[in-house]
C-alpha positions as CSV (number, residue, x, y, z in Angstrom):
1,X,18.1,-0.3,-10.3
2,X,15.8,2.0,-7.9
3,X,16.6,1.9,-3.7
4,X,13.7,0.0,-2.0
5,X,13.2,1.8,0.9
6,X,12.1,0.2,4.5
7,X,11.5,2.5,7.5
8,X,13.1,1.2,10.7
9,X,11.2,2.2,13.9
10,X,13.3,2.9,16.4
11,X,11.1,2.3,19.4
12,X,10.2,-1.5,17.7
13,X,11.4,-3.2,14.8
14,X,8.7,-4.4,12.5
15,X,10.3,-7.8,10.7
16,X,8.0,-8.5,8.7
17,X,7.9,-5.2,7.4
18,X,11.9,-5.6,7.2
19,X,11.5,-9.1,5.5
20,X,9.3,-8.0,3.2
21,X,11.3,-5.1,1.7
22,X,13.9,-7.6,1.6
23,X,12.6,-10.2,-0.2
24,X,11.5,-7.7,-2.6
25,X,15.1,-6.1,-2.9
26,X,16.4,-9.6,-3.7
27,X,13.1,-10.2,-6.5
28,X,14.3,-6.9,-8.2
29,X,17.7,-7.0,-7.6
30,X,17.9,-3.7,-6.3
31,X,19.6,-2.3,-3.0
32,X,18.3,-2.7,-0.1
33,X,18.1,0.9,2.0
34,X,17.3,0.9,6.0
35,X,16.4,4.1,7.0
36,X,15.7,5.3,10.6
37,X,14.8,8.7,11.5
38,X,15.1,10.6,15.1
39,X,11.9,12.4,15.8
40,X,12.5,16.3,17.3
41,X,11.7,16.6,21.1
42,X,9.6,19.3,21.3
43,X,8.2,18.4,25.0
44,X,11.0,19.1,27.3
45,X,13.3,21.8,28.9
46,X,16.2,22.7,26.2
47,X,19.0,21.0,28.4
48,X,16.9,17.6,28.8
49,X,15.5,17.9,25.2
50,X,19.2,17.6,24.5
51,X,19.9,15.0,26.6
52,X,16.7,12.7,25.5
53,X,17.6,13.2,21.9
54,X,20.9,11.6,22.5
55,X,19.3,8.6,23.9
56,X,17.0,8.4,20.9
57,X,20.3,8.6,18.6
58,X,21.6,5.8,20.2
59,X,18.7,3.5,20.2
60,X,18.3,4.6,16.8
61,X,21.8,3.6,16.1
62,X,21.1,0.2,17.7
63,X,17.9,-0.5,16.1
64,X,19.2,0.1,12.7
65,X,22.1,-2.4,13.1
66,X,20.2,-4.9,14.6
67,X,18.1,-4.4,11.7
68,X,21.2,-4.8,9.1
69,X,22.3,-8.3,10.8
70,X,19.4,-9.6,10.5
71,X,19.2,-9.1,6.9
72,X,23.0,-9.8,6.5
73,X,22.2,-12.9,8.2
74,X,19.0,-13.8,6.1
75,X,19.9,-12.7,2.8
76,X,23.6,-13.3,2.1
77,X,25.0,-10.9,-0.6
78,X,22.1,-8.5,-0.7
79,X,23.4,-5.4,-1.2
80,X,22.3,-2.6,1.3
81,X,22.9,1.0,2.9
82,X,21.8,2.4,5.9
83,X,20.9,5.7,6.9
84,X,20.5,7.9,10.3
85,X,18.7,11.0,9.8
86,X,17.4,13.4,12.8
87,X,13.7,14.4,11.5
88,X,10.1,13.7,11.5
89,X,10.3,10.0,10.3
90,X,7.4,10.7,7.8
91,X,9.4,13.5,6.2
92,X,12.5,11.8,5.8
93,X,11.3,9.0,4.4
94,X,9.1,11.1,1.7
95,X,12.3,13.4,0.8
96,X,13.3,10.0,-0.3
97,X,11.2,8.3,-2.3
98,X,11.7,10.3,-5.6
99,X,13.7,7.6,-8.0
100,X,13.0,5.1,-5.4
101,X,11.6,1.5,-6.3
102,X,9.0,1.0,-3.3
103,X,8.8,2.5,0.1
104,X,8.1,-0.1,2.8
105,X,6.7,0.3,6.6
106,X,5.1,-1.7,9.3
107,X,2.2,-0.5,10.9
108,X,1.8,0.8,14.6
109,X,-1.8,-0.2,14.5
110,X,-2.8,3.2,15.8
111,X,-6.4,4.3,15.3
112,X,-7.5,6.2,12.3
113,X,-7.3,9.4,14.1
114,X,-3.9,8.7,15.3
115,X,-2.5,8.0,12.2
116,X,-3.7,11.2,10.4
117,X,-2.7,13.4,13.9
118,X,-0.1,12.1,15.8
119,X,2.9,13.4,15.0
120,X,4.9,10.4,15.0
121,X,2.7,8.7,12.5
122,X,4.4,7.5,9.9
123,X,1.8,5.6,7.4
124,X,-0.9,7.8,6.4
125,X,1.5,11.1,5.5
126,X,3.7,8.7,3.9
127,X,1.2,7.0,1.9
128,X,-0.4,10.1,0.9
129,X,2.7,11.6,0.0
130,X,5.3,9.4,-1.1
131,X,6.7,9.4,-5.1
132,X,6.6,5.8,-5.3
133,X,4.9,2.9,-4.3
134,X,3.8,2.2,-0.5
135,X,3.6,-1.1,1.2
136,X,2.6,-1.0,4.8
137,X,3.0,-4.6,6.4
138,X,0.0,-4.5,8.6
139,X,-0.5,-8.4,8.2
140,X,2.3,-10.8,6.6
141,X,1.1,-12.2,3.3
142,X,-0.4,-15.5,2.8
143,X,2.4,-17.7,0.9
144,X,0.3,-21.0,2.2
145,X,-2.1,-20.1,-1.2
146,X,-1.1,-21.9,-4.0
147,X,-1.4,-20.5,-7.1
148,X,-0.5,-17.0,-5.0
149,X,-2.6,-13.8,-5.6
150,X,-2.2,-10.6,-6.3
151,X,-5.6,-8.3,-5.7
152,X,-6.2,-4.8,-7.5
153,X,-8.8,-2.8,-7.2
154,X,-10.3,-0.8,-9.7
155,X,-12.9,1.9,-10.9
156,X,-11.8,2.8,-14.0
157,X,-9.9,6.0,-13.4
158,X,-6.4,7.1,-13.9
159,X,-4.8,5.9,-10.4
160,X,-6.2,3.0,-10.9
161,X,-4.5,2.0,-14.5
162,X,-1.4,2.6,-12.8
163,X,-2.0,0.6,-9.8
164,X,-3.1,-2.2,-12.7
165,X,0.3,-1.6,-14.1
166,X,2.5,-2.2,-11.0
167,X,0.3,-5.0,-9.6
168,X,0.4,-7.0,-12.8
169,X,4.5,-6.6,-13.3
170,X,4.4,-7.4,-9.2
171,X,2.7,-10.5,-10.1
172,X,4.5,-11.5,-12.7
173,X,7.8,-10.8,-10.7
174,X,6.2,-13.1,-8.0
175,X,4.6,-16.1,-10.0
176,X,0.9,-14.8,-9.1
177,X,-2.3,-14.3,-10.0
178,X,-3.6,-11.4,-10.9
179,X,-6.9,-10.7,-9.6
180,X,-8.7,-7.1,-10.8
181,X,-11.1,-6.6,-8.9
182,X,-14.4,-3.6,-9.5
183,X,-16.8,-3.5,-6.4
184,X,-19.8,-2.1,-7.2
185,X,-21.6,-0.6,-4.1
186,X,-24.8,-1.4,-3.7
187,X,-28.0,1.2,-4.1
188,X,-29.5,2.8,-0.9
189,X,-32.8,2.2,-2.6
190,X,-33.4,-1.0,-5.0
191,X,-34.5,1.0,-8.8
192,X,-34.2,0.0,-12.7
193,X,-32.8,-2.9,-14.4
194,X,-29.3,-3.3,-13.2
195,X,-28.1,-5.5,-16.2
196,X,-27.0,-2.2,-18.4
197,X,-24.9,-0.9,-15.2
198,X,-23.1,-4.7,-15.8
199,X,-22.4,-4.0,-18.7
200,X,-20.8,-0.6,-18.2
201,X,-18.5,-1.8,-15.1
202,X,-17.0,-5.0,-17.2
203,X,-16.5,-2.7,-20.6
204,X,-14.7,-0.2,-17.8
205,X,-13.2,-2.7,-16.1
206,X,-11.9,-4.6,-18.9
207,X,-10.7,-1.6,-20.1
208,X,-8.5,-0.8,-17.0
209,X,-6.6,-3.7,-17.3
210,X,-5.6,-3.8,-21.3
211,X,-3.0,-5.0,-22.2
212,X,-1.7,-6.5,-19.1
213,X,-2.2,-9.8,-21.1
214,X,0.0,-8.9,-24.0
215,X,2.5,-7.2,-21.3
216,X,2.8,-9.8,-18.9
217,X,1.4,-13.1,-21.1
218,X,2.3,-15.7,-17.9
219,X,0.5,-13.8,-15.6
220,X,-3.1,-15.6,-14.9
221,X,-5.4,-12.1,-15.1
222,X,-9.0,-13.0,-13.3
223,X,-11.4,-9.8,-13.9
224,X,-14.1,-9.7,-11.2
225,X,-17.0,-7.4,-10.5
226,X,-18.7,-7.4,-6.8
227,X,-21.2,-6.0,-5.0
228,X,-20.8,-4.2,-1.9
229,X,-18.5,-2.1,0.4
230,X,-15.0,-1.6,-1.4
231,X,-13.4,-2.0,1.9
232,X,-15.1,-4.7,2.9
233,X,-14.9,-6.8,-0.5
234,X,-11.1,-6.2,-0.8
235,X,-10.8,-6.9,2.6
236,X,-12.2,-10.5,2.3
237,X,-10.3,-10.6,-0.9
238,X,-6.8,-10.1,0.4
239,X,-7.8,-13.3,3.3
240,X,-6.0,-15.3,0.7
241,X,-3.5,-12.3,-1.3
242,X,-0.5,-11.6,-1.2
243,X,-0.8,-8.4,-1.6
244,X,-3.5,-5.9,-1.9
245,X,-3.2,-2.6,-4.4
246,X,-5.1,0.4,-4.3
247,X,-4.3,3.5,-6.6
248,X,-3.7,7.3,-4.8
249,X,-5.9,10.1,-6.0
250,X,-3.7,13.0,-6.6
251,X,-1.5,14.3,-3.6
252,X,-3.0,13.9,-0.1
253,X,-1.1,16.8,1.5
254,X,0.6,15.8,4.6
255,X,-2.2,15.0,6.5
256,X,-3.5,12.6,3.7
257,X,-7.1,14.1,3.3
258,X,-7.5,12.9,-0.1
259,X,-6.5,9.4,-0.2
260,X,-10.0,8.0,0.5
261,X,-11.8,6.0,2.3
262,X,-11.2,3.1,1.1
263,X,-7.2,3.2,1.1
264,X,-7.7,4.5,4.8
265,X,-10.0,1.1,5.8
266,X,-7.7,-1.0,3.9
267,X,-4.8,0.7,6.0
268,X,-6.2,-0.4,9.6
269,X,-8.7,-3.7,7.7
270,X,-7.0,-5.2,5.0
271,X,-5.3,-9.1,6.6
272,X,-2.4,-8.7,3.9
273,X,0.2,-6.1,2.9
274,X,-1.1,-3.1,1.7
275,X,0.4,-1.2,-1.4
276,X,-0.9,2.4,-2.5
277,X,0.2,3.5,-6.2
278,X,0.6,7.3,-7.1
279,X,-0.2,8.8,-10.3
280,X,2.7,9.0,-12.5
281,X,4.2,12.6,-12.3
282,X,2.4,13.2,-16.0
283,X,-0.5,11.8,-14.9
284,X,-2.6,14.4,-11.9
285,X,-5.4,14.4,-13.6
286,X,-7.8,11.8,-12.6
287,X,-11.1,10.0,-14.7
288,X,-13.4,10.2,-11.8
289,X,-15.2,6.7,-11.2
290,X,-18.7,6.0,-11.9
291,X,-20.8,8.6,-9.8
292,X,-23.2,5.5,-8.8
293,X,-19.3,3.8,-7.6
294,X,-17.9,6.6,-5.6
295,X,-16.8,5.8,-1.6
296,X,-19.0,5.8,0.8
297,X,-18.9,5.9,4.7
298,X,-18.6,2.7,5.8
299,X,-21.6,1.8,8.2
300,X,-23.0,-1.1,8.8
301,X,-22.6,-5.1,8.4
302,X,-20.5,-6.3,5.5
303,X,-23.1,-6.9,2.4
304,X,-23.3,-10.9,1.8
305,X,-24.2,-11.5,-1.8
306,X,-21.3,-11.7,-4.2
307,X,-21.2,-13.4,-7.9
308,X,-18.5,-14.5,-8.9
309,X,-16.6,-14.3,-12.8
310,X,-18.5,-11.3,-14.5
311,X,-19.9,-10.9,-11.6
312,X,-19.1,-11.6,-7.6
């Protein structure tokens, strides 16, 4: 069974981050591996750089166990590792997600241009990187909803189907609904009957989740087209989620250019966990989303009219 990875900040341990990735260890039944990098020091003399590095390593070092006894102590018989690596912490924990089952981080809560530019930012390179699944913990899940929920989004392309595909196996792992969710922005300028453009988005969107019924037949699978912002509809939407998943387009390059707008707002917006989904390795090539569906800035109050069923 795959590693599930959880990044340990040294500088402030993020539990539920930590409790998260546990939990999920223990669902799987997979090990359980705490990882904590030490950043370089690029900012000092070469004698103090020396000196300040060996005060990271130790907190480091004391982060991390603190960190393995609270699992120990929470989760009796999970099996885990731990690692110390000296390295840019988004690096090291991309060199390590080939083979792995899910990455998992808290967030720092910086701003948007902090997490692309800082160089100890840690969730955007990571997410836009990363050969498996990312969760960033920005918000704990709700577990007070009862049936829990599961939210998807999708637009019909390639990153999405695989994002269907984990978020329908996570839900069935976890009990949950699975809710698939198509937002369909709405027109700068009101033109045309809209009731063919219906159509099209539930044929697509049924079409993006096929099969999960035959895959996973207990999971509860809600299909649900809205109108509006994608960020700010899957933003309501994960108020009462457990989760929230979001496909990547392609690779992002380091500083995560290309994961779009609408997995950046859901990175700093989204009131649940957060989990990004690459492309299989056989699977670059994307099916671009409707033209009349693709991201745009996000300006303005959140759009207030939403249908639910075929329609929200």
């Amino acid at each position: 069974m795959s590693d599930v990875l959880v990044g340990i900040d040294p500088r402030e341990l993020s539990v539920p981050a930590l409790v998260w990735a546990a939990d999920e260890a223990v669902r799987r039944g997979a090990r359980l591996r705490l990882i904590v990098a030490v950043p370089p020091v690029h900012d000092r003399l070469p004698y103090a750089a020396i000196a300040h590095q060996g005060s990271l390593r130790i907190r480091a070092q004391s982060m991390l166990s603190n960190a393995e006894d609270l699992v120990r102590e929470l989760y009796d018989g999970l099996w885990t590792a731990t690692e110390l690596v000296d390295g840019a912490p988004a690096g090291v924990l991309c060199d390590r997600t080939p083979g792995a089952a899910l990455a998992v981080v808290g967030s720092r809560r910086l701003g948007r241009a902090a997490e692309v530019l800082s160089e100890g930012s840690v969730v955007v390179p990571l997410t836009a990187r990363a050969d498996c699944p990312v969760v960033v913990v920005r918000e704990p899940e709700h577990t007070a909803v009862h049936p829990p929920l599961i939210v998807v989004g999708v637009d019909g392309s390639r990153d999405c189907r695989a994002a269907v595909a984990f978020a329908a196996a996570e839900a069935g792992l976890r009990e949950a609904r699975l809710m698939a969710v198509w937002v369909w922005p709405r027109p700068l300028l009101s033109h045309g009957d809209e009731t063919e453009g219906l159509a099209e988005r539930r044929r697509l969107l049924a079409e993006s989740v096929a099969g999960c019924a035959e895959r996973y037949p207990d999971v509860d699978l809600e299909q649900v087209i809205m109108r509006g912002h994608p960020v700010e509809e899957l933003t309501r939407a994960s108020r009462e989620a457990l989760a929230v998943v979001v496909g990547r387009r392609g690779r992002g390059g380091y500083l995560g250019m290309r994961l779009g707008s609408t997995v950046h707002g859901l990175l700093h917006h989204a009131e649940c966990p957060v989990i990004t989904v690459p492309l299989p390795e056989n699977g670059e090539t994307e099916d671009p989303p409707l033209a009349a569906d693709r991201e745009r800035p996000l300006t303005g109050d959140p759009p207030g009219a939403r249908t639910r069923g075929a329609e929200r």
